[in-house]
C-alpha positions in Angstrom: -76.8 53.5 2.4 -73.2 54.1 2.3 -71.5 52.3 -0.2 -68.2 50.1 0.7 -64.9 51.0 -1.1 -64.1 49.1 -3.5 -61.0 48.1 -1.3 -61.6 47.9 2.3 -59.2 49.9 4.7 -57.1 47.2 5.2 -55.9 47.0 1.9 -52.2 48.7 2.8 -51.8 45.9 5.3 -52.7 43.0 2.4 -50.4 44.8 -0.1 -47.5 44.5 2.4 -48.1 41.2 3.5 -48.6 40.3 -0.3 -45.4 42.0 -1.0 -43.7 40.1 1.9 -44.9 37.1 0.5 -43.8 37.9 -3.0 -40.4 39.1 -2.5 -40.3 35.7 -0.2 -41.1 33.9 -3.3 -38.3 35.7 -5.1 -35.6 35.2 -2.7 -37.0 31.2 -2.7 -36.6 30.7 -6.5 -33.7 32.9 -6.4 -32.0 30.3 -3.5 -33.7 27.5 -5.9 -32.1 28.7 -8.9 -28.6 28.7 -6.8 -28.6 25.6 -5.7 -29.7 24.1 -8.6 -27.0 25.9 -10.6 -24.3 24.9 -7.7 -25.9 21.2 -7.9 -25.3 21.2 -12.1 -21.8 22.7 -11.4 -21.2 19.6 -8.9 -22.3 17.5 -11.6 -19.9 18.6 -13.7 -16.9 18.4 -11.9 -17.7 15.1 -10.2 -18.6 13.8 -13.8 -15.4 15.5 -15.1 -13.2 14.2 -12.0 -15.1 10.3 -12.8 -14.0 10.8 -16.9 -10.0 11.6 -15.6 -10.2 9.0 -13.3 -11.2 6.0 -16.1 -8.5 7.9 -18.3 -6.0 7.8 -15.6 -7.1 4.0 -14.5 -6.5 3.0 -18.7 -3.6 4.4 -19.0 -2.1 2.6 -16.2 -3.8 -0.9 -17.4 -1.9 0.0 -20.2 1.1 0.5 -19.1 1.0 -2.2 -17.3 0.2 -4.9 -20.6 2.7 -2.7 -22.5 4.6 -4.3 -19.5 4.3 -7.3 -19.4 4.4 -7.7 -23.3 7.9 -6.1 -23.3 9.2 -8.3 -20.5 8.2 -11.6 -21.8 9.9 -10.1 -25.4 12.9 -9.4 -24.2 12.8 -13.0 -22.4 12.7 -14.2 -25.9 16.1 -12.5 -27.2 17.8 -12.2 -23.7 19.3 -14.9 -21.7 20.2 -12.6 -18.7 18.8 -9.4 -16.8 21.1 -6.3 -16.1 20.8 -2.9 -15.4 22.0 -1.3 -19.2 18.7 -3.3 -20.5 15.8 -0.9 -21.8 13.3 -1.5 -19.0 15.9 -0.8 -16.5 16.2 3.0 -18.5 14.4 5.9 -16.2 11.5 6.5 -18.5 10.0 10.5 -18.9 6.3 10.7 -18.6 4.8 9.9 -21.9 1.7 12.2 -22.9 -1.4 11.1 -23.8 -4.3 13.0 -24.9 -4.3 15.9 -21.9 -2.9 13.5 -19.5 0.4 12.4 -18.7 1.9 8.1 -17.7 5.1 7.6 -16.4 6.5 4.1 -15.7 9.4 2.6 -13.5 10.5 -1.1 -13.6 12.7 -2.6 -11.3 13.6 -6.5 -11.4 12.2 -7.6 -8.4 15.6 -10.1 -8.0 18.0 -7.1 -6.4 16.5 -7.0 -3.7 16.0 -9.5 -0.5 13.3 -11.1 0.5 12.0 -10.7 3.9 10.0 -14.1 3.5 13.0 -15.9 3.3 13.5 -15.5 6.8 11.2 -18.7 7.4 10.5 -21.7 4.7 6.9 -22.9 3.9 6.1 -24.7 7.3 6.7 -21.6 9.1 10.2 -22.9 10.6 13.1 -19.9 10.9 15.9 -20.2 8.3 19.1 -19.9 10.0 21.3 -19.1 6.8 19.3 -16.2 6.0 18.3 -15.1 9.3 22.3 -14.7 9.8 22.0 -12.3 6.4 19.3 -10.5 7.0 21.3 -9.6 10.4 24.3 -8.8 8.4 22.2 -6.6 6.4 20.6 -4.5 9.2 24.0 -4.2 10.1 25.4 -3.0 7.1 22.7 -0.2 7.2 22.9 1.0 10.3 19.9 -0.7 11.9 19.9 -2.8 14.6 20.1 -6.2 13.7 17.8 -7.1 16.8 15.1 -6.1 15.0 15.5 -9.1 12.9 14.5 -11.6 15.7 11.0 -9.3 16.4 10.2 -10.3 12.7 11.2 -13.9 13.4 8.7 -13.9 15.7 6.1 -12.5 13.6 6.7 -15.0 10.9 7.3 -18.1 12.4 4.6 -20.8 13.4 6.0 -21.0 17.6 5.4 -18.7 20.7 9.0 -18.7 21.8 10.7 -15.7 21.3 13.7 -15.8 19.0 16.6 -14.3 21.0 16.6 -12.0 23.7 14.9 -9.2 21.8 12.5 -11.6 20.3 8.7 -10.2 20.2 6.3 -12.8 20.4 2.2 -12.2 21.2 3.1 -11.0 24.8 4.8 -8.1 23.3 1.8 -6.4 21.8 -0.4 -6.7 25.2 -1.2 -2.8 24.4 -2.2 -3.1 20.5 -5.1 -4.1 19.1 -3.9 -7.1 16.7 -2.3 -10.1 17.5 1.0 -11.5 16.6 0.9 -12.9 12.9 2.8 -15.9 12.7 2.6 -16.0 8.9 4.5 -14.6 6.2 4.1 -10.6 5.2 1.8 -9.5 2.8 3.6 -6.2 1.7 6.8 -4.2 3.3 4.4 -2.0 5.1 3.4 -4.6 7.2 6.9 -4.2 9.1 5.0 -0.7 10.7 2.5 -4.0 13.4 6.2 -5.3 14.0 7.4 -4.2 17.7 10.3 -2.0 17.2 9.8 -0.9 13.2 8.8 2.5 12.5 8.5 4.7 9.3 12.5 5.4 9.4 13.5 1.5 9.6 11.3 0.8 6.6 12.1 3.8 4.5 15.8 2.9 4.9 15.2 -1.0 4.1 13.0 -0.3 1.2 15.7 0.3 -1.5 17.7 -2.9 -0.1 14.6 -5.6 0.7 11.1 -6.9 -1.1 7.9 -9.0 0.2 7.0 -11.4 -2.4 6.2 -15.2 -2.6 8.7 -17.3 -1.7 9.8 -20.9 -2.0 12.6 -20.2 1.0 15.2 -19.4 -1.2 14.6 -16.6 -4.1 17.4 -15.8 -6.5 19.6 -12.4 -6.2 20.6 -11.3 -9.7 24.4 -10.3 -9.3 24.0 -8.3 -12.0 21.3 -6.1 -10.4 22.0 -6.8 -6.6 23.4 -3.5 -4.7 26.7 -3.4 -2.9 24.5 -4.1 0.6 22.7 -7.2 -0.4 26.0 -8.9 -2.2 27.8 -8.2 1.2 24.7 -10.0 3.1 25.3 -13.1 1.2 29.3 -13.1 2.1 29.8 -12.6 5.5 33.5 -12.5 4.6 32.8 -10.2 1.7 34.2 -6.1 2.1 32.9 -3.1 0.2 35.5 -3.3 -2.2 35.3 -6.8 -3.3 31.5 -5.9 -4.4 32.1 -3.0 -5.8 34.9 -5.0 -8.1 32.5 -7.1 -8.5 29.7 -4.6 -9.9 32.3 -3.1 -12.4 32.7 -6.1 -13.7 29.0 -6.4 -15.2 26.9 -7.8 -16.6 27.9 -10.9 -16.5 26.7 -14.0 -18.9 26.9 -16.6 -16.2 27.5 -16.8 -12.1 31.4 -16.3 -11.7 32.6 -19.5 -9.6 34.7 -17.3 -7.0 36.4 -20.4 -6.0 39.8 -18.5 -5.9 38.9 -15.9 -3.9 38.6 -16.3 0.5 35.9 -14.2 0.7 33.9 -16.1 -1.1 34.1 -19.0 1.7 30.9 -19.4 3.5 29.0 -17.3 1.3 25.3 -18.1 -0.3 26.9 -18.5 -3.8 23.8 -20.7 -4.6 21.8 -18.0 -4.6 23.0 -16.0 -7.9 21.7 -15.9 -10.9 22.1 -13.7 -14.0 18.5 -13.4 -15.0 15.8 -12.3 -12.7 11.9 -14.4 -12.1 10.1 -11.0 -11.0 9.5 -7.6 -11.9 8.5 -4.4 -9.8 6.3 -2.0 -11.9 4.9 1.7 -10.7 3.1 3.8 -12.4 1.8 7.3 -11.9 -1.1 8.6 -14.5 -2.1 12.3 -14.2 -5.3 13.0 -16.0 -7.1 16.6 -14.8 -7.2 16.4 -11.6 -7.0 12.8 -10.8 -3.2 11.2 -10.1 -3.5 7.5 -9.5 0.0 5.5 -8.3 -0.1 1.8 -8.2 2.3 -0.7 -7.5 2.7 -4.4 -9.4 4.6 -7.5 -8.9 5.3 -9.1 -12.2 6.5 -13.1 -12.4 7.8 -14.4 -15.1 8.9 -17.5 -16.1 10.0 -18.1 -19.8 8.2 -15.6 -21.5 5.2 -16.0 -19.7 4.8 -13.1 -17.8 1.7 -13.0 -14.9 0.5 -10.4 -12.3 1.1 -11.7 -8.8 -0.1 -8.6 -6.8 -1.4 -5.1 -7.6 -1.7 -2.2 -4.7 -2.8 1.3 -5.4 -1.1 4.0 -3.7 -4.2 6.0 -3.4 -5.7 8.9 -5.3 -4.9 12.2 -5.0 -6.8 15.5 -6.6 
């Protein structure tokens, strides 16, 4: 009887299937080994990205109580609010540890505010509807644009004026009209006839904050523009005499000068209720920019509103 080999003849087949399946075994532990390397080197950045974001998100909660300390301090020693005080000082970016915080204040009383325009029971304003118009004015916008915002704030459905904007006029959007104060400045982008230009050239000049109808300007922080909005009668040169003249101690009277007449003298004040705060923390690869609005009254100092500009890596 013949004997059998050892190996049958098919054994060169086998060994190249076997070394097909081997070499497939390989290449999957290799691709295993890959991705699981690739996976760990995910881990690590997203657990090194999470560690600069909780630095970056400290160091702007501290800031902001370094804040808010230091503005109800200087309440205690100050009796008014000007622009040669240390808060109002441009600030570098402080280092800390292997990231960097930089801090800008800004008293929240130079500028106006757009929810003036109508007092608590939704009703327009007159007085200041006639400033904020002089104010447009004074910046090249068009002051129509302050009777589309009328409309968006006040409690009717008439339109205000013949370029009034009231529901009808956003047929084509998907939102309705508001009738209710504004919640932040960019809000004025739902308004018919803002854009991105309009509000980038009103944002040095106005704010959106809580209002009892009538919020104080600090002359000693107000610009040229909103001094001129309070006194129709006023020209550029009587506010810029009137800004080299500061800081003043108390409101001047201006009872002996005609330009005065008809003006919103009321509404000065030497000392300002409400603080603008920004700060920018840099940690790796995390930059986090947020916004706060600071009351204070006394020297109790409290956070009205906090927005974060957004993160960027």
């Amino acid at each position: 009887m013949p004997t059998l080999p050892l190996y049958s003849q098919s054994r060169p087949n086998e060994r190249g299937v076997a070394l097909i399946m081997v070499l497939g075994m390989v290449a999957i532990i290799a691709a295993w080994a890959t991705t699981a390397a690739y996976e760990d080197m995910i881990a690590i950045n997203r657990a090194s990205n999470q560690q600069d974001e909780i630095h970056a998100i400290m160091a702007s909660e501290s800031a902001l109580a370094l804040t808010k300390y230091y503005l109800g301090e200087d309440a205690k020693f100050s009796t008014i609010d000007d622009l040669e005080e240390e808060w109002a000082m441009p600030l570098p970016p402080f280092p800390i540890d292997d990231g960097l915080i930089a801090l800008e204040i800004e008293d929240a009383n130079r500028f106006y505010n757009l929810n003036d325009l109508v007092d608590e029971a939704g009703a327009i304003q007159v007085a200041k509807f006639q400033q904020l118009q002089q104010l447009f004015v004074l910046l090249d916008l068009q002051p129509g644009l302050v009777n589309a915002l009328v409309d968006w704030m006040d409690i009717d459905n008439i339109p205000y004026g013949a370029t009034g904007a009231e529901d009808s006029a956003y047929y084509d959007k998907d939102y309705h009209i508001k009738n209710a104060r504004l919640d932040n400045l960019a809000e004025l982008r739902l308004i018919a006839g803002f854009d991105r230009a309009i509000i980038k050239a009103l944002s040095p000049y106005v704010i959106v904050r809580p209002s009892n109808g009538n919020t104080f300007i600090n002359i000693n922080t107000a610009s040229e523009e909103v001094l001129m909005a309070l006194f129709p009668n006023m020209q550029q040169s009587h506010a810029q005499a009137l800004i080299e003249s500061r800081p003043y101690t108390e409101v001047p009277s201006l009872s002996s000068v005609t330009w005065a007449d008809g003006g919103d003298l009321p509404r000065l004040r030497v000392v300002s209720d409400a603080f603008k705060v920004r700060t920018h923390a840099a940690f790796g690869k995390a930059n986090l920019r947020e916004d706060f609005l600071l009351s204070r009254t006394g020297n109790t100092v409290l956070l009205l509103s906090r927005e974060r500009a957004g993160w960027q890596f």
